[in-house]
C-alpha positions in Angstrom: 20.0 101.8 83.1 20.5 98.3 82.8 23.7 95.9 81.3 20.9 94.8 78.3 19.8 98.7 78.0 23.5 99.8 77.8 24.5 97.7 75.4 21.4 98.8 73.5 22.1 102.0 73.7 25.7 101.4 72.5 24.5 99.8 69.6 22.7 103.1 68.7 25.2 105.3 69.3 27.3 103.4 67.5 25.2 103.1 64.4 24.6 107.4 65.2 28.4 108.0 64.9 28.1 105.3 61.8 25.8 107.1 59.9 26.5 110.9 60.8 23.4 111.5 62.7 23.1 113.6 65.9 19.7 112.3 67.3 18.5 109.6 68.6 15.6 107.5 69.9 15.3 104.9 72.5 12.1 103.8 73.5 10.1 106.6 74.2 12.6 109.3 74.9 14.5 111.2 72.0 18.1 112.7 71.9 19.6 115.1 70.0 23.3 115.9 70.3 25.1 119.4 70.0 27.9 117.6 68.1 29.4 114.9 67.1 32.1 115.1 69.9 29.3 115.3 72.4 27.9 111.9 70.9 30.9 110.3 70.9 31.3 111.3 74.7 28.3 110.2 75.2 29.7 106.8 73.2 32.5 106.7 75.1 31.4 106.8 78.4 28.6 104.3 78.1 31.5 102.0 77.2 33.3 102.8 80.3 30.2 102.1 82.3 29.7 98.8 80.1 33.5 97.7 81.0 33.1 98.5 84.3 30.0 96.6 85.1 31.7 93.6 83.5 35.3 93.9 85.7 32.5 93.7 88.9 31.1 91.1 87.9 34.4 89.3 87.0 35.6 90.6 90.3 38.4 92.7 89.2 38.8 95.6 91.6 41.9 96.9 90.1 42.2 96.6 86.3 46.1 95.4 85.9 46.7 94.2 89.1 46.7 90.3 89.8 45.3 88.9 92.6 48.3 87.4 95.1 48.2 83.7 95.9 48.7 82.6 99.1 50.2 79.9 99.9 
């Protein structure tokens, strides 16, 4: 999945959990969740994976930590 597909797909799962629906479809593929804690998971950790490919490609390594300067 790409950044632009994730944050697609967020959008939908957002608008899932928004409007109480457990199903889904993107593109050509259809989901349908057991629950609405599994589609908040799911929610969840496409966030995480959204966040994380945005500290990479800020360069942050270690979330927290500052880089030391050298002098």
């Amino acid at each position: 999945m790409t950044y632009a597909e994730a944050l697609t797909y967020r959008a939908s799962l957002e608008a899932a959990v928004a409007n109480g629906h457990l199903s889904l479809t993107r593109g050509a593929n259809s989901v349908t969740f057991a629950s609405s804690a599994e589609l908040r998971a799911a929610l969840n950790q496409v966030i995480r994976d959204i966040i994380d490919y945005e500290r990479k490609a800020a360069g942050q390594t270690n979330p927290g930590v500052r880089t030391p300067t050298w002098t």
